[in-house]
C-alpha positions as CSV (number, residue, x, y, z in Angstrom):
1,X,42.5,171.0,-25.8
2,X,40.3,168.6,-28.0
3,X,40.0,171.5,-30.4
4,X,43.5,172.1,-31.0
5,X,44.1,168.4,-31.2
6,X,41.7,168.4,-34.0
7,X,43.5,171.2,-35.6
8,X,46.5,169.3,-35.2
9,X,45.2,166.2,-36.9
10,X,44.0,167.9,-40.1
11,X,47.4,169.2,-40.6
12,X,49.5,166.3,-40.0
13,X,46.4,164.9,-42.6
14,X,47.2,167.8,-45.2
15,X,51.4,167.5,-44.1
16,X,51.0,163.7,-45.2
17,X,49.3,164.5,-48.7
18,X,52.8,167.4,-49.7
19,X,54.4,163.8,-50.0
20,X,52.0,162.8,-52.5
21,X,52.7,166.0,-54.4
22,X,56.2,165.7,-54.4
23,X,56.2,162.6,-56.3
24,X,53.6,164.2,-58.5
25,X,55.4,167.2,-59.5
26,X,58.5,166.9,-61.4
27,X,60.5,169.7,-60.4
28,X,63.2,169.2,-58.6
29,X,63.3,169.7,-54.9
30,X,65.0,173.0,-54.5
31,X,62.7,174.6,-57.4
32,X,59.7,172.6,-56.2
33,X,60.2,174.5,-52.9
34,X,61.0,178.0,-54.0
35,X,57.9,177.8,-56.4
36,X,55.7,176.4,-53.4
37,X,57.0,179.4,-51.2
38,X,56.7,182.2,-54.2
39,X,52.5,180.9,-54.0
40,X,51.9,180.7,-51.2
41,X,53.5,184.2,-49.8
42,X,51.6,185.9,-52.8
43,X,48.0,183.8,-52.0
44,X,48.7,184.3,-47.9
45,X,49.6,187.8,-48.8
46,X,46.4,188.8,-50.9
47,X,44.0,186.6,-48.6
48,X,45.4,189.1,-45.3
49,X,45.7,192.5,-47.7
50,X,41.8,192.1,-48.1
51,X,40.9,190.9,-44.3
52,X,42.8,193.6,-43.1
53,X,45.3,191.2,-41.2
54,X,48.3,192.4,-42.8
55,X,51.2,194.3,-40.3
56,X,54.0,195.7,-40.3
57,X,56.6,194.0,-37.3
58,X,60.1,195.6,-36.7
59,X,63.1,194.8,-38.5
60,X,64.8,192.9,-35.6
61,X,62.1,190.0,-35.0
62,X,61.9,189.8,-39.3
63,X,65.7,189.1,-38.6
64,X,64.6,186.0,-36.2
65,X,61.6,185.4,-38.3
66,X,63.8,184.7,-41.2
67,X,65.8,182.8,-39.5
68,X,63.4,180.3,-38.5
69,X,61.8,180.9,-42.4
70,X,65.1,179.6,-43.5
71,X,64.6,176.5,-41.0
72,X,61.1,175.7,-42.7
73,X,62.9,176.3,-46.2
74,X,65.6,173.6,-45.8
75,X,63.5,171.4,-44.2
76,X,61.1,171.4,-47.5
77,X,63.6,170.8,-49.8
78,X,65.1,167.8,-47.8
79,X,61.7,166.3,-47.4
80,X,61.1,166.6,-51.1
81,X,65.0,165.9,-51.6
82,X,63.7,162.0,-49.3
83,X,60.9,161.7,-51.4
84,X,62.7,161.7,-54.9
85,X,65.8,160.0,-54.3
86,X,63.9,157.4,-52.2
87,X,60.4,157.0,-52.2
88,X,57.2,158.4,-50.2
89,X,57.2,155.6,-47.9
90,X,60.7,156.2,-46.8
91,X,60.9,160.0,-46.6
92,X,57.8,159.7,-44.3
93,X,58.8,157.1,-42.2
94,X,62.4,159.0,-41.9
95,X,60.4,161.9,-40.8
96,X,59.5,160.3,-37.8
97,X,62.9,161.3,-35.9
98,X,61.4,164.6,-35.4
99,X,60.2,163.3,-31.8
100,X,63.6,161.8,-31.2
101,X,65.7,165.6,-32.0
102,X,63.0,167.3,-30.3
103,X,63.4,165.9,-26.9
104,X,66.9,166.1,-27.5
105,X,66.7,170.2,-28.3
106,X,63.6,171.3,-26.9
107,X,65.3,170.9,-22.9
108,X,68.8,172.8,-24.6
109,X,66.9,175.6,-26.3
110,X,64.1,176.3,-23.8
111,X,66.3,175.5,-21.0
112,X,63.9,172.9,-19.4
113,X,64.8,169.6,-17.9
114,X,65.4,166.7,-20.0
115,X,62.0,164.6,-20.2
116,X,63.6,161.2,-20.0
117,X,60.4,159.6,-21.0
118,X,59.7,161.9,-23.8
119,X,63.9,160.5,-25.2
120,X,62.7,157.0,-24.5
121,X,59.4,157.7,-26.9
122,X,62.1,159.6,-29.2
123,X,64.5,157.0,-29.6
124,X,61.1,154.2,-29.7
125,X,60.8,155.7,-33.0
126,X,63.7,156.2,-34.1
127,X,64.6,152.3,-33.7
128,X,62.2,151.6,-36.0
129,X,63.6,153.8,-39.0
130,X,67.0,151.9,-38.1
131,X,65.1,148.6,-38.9
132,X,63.9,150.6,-42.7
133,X,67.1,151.5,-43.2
134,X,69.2,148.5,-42.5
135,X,66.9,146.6,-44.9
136,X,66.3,149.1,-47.4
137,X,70.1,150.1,-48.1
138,X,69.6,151.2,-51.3
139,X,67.2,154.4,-50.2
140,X,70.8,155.7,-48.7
141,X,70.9,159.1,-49.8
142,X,66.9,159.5,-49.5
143,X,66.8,158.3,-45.7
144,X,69.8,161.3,-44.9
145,X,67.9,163.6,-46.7
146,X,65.0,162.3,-44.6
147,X,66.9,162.1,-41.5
148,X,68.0,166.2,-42.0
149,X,63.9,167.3,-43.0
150,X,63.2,165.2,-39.0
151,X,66.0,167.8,-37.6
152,X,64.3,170.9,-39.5
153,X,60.9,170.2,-38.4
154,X,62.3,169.4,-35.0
155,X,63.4,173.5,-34.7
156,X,60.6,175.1,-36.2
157,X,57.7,174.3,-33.7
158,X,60.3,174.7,-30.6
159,X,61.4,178.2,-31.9
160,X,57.8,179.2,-33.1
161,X,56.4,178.6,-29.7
162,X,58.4,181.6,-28.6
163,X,57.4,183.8,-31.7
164,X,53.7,182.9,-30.9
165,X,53.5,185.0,-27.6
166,X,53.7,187.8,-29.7
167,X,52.4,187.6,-33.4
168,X,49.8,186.0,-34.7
169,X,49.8,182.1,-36.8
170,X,48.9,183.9,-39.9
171,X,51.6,187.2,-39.6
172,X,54.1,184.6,-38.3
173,X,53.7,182.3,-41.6
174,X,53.8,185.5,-44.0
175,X,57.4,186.2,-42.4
176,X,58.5,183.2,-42.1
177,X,57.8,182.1,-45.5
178,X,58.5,184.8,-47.0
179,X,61.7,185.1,-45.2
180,X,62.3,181.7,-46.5
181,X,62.0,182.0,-49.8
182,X,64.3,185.2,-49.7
183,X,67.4,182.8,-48.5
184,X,66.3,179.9,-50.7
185,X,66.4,182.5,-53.6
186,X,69.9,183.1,-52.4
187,X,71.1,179.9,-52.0
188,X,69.2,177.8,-55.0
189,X,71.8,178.7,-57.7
190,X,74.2,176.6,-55.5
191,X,71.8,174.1,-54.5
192,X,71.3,173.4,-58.4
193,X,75.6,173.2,-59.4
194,X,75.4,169.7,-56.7
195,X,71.8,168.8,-57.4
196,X,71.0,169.9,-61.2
197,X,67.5,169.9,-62.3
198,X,66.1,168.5,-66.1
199,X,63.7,171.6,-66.4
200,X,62.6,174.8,-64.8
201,X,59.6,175.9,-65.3
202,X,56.7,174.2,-64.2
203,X,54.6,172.2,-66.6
204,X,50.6,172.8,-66.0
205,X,50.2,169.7,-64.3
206,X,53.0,170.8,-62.2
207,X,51.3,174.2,-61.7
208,X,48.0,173.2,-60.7
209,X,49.8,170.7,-58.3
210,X,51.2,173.6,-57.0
211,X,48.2,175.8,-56.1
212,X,47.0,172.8,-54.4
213,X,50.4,172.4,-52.4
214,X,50.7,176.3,-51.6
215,X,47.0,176.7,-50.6
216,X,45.5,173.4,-49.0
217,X,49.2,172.4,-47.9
218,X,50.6,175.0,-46.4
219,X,48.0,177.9,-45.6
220,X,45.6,175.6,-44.1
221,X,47.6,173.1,-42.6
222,X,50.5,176.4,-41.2
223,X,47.4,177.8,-39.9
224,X,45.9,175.0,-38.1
225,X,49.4,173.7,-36.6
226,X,50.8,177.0,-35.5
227,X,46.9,178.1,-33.5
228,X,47.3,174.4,-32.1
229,X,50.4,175.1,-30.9
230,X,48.8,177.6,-28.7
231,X,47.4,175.1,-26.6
232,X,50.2,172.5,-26.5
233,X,53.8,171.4,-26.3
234,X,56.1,171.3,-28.7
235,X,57.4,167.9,-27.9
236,X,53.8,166.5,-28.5
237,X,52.9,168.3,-31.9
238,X,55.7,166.9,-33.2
239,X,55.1,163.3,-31.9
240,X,51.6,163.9,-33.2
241,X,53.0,164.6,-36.8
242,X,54.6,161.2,-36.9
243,X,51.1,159.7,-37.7
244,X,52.4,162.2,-41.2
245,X,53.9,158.8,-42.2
246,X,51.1,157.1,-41.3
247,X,48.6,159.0,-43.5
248,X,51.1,159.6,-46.1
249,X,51.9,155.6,-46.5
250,X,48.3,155.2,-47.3
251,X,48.2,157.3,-50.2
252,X,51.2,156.8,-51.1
253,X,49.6,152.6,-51.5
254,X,46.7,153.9,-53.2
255,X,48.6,156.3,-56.0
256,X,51.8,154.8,-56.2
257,X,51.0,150.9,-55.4
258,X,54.5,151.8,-53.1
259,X,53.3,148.6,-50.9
260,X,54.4,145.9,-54.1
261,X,58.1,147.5,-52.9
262,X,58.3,147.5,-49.7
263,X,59.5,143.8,-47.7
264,X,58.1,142.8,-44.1
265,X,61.2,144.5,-42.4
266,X,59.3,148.2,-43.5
267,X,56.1,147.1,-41.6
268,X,58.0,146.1,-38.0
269,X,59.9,149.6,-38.4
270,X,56.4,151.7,-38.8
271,X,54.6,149.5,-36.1
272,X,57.2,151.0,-33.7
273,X,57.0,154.4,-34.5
274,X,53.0,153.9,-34.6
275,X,53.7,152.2,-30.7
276,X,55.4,155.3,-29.9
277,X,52.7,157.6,-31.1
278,X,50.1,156.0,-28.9
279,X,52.4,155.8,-26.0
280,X,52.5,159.5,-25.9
281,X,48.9,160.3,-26.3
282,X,48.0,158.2,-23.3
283,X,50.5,160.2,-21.4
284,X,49.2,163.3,-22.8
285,X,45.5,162.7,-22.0
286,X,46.4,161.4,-18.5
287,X,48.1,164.7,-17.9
288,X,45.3,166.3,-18.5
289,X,43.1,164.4,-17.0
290,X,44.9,164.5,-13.5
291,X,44.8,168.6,-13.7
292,X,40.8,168.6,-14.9
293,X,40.3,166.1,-11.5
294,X,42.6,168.4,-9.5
295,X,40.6,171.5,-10.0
């Protein structure tokens, strides 16, 4: 268990620096997202060619695969969309409704009972992105955004904890990204007509941002989150990824000096979602706990 927390933590750590990137590559957010997904299905691809990981899995689960690639794809591009139309601060702080829609859809889709405590922590956190947003009107469009990325990542560790029974975290994030980046493909020509971009190819600054995004960013830290997931709930990997804002807030202070435009309001709200963070932790390591002393 203290393993896969670990495993956890690093990529919440390395899910908080993609915000940083965003704001550091000027692409917009659709192309930003379809150019992170082209590396890294190319760099995952070659690294499990060579280790001899690489499998075939029948065309009916790379129909559900896709479908939860697609998740992960939309869920990009409305982070980044948060980031750029609003700043880091705000998309990661907006982020932290993923504990809220999870113990809303986790009972529904894996037909458990409703963990009333686990709303309570949900809607803990969520109170404090109301207090951002009714102080910070003018980040409108970037806390929606925001609000829609929460509800993405919300699905994809709920619907991957099925899928991980039977593949493995590095044949499940081939599919699933590349399954992503086949609908985003489809879909980007539209996303551009309502969202137009100033250039399309990526700069080199852009491109070495990039490799650093596809293979730090999402290899390492897709890698380390789904084998965590292994070992532990949904509801709290995705509580655990609000500390994302966090992490994210910090560097986004020390790159971006973000801190000079943000008012006193902005603290309150991320002192309550950092309240319902540690909240759950205690009831996570009680839980365990109690079982070790019951053996």
């Amino acid at each position: 268990m203290k393993k896969a927390f670990l495993q956890l933590h690093i990529a919440v750590f390395l899910a908080g620096f993609t915000a940083i990137l965003g704001k550091l590559i000027g692409l917009n957010e659709g192309l930003l997202v379809w150019y992170r997904l082209l590396l890294t299905v190319l760099v995952l691809g070659v690294i499990m060619f060579f280790s001899g990981q690489l499998k075939k899995i029948a065309w009916k689960d790379i129909l559900k695969i896709t479908g939860v690639g697609a998740i992960i794809a939309a869920h990009w591009v409305t982070f980044y969309g948060s980031v750029k139309y609003a700043n880091v601060s705000v998309a990661l702080v907006c982020f932290s409704a993923t504990g809220f829609f999870t113990a809303l859809l986790e009972p529904w889709i894996m037909r458990k009972k409703m963990v009333w405590v686990e709303l309570l922590l949900g809607v803990l956190a969520i109170s404090g992105i109301y207090v951002i947003f009714d102080f910070h009107p003018q980040y409108k469009t970037g806390i929606i955004f925001g609000l829609l990325s929460a509800l993405g990542s919300a699905l994809f560790p709920i619907l991957n904890k099925q899928l991980l029974l039977r593949f493995t975290p590095r044949v499940l994030t081939l599919y699933e990204l590349g399954g992503g980046f086949l609908v985003l493909s489809l879909l980007l020509p539209f996303y551009l007509q309502q969202f137009p971009a100033v250039y399309f190819i990526p700069t080199w600054a852009d491109f070495g941002w990039l490799l650093i995004l596809a293979v730090l960013c999402t290899v390492l830290s897709f890698d380390l989150q789904l084998k965590a997931l292994q070992k532990i709930s949904a509801f709290t990997a995705n509580l655990t990824y609000n500390l994302e804002p966090v992490y994210g807030i910090i560097l986004a202070f020390i790159f971006f000096q973000e801190n000079k435009m943000l008012h006193n309001q902005f603290y309150i709200g991320l002192g309550l979602i950092i309240l319902a963070i540690v909240l759950q932790m205690v009831r996570v390591f009680r839980q365990v706990n109690h079982r070790v002393q019951g053996v």
